[in-house]
C-alpha positions as CSV (number, residue, x, y, z in Angstrom):
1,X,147.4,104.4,227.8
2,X,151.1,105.5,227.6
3,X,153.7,107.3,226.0
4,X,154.1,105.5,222.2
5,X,157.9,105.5,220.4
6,X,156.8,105.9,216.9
7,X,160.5,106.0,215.6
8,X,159.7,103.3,213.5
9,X,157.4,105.3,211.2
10,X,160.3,106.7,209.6
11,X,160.7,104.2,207.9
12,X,157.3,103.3,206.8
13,X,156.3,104.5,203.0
14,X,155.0,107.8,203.4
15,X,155.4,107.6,207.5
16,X,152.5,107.7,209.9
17,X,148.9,107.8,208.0
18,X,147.1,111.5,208.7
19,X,144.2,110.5,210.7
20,X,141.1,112.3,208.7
21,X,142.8,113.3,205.4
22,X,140.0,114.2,203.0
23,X,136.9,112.0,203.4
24,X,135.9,110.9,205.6
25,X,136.9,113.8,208.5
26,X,138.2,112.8,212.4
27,X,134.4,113.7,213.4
28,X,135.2,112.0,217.0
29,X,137.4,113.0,220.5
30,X,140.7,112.0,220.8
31,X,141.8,112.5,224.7
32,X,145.5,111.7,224.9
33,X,145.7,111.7,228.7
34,X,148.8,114.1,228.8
35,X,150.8,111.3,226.9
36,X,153.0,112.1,224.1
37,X,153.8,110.8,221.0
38,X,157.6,110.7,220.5
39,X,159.4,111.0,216.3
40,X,156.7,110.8,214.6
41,X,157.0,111.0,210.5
42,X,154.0,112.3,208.7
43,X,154.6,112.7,205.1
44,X,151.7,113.3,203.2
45,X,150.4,114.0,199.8
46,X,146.7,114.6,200.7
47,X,145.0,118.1,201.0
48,X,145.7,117.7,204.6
49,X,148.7,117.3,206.0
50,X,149.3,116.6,210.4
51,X,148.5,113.9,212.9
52,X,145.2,114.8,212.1
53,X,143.8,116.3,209.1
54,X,140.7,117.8,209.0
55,X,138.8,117.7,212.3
56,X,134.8,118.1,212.0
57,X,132.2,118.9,214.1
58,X,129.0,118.2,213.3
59,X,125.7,118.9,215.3
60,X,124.2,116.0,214.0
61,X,126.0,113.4,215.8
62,X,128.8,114.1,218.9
63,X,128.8,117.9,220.4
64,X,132.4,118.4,221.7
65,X,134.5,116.8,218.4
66,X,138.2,117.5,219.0
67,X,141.7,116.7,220.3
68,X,142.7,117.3,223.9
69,X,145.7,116.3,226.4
70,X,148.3,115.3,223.7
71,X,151.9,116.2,223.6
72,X,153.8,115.7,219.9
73,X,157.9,115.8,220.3
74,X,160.4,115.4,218.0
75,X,160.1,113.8,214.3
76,X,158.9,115.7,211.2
77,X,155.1,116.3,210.2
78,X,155.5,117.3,206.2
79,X,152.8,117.9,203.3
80,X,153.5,118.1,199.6
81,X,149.9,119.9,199.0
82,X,148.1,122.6,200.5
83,X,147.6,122.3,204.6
84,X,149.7,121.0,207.1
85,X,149.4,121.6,211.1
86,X,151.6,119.6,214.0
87,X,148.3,118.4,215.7
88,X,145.8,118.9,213.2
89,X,145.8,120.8,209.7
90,X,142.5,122.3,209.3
91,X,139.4,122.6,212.2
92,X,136.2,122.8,211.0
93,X,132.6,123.8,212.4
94,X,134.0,124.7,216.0
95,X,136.3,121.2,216.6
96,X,138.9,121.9,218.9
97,X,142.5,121.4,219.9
98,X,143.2,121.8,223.7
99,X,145.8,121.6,226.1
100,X,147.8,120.4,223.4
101,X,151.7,120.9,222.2
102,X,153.7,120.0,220.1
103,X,157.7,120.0,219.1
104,X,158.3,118.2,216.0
105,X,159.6,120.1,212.9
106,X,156.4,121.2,210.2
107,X,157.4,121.4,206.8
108,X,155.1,122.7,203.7
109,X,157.2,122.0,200.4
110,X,154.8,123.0,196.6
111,X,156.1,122.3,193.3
112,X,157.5,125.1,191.9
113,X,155.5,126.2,188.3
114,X,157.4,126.3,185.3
């Protein structure tokens, strides 16, 4: 594993895909072995907006679900609906995020009601 230049999601339609937006959930482990991932662009229009979206634990199949050892720097993580996080956007049933950091900008932006 290494360090990953995603520069080039910037210029992919809608950037880098939220890993787990709506169903189905990240239910697994991501370790990023102290790497980082470097501009990354999120844009998303899901309920869940991050690098990951909504991270699950369930009983029924692997006990420690989560993210751990991953470093996020520069680029923008943005979400046009209702969550957004910089490593994940919503934790569910006791998944975790640790020894984890990130740097990037986070930006939430609603339509405004009429």
């Amino acid at each position: 594993t290494a360090d990953i230049n995603a520069s080039a999601t910037a210029n992919w339609t809608g950037g880098f895909p939220t890993i787990g937006a709506g169903y189905p959930f990240f239910t697994g482990q991501y370790d990023g072995d102290n790497h980082v991932i470097d501009s990354i662009t999120v844009a998303s229009n899901q309920y869940e907006g991050g690098l990951f979206g909504r991270v699950r634990k369930s009983t029924l199949t692997i006990p420690d679900v989560g993210i751990k050892n991953l470093g996020v720097s520069n680029g923008t993580i943005s979400n046009s609906s209702t969550l957004v996080g910089g490593i994940a956007a919503y934790l569910v049933n006791g998944a975790t995020i640790e020894n984890c950091w990130f740097t990037a900008a986070k930006k939430m932006a609603r339509a405004r009601r009429k």
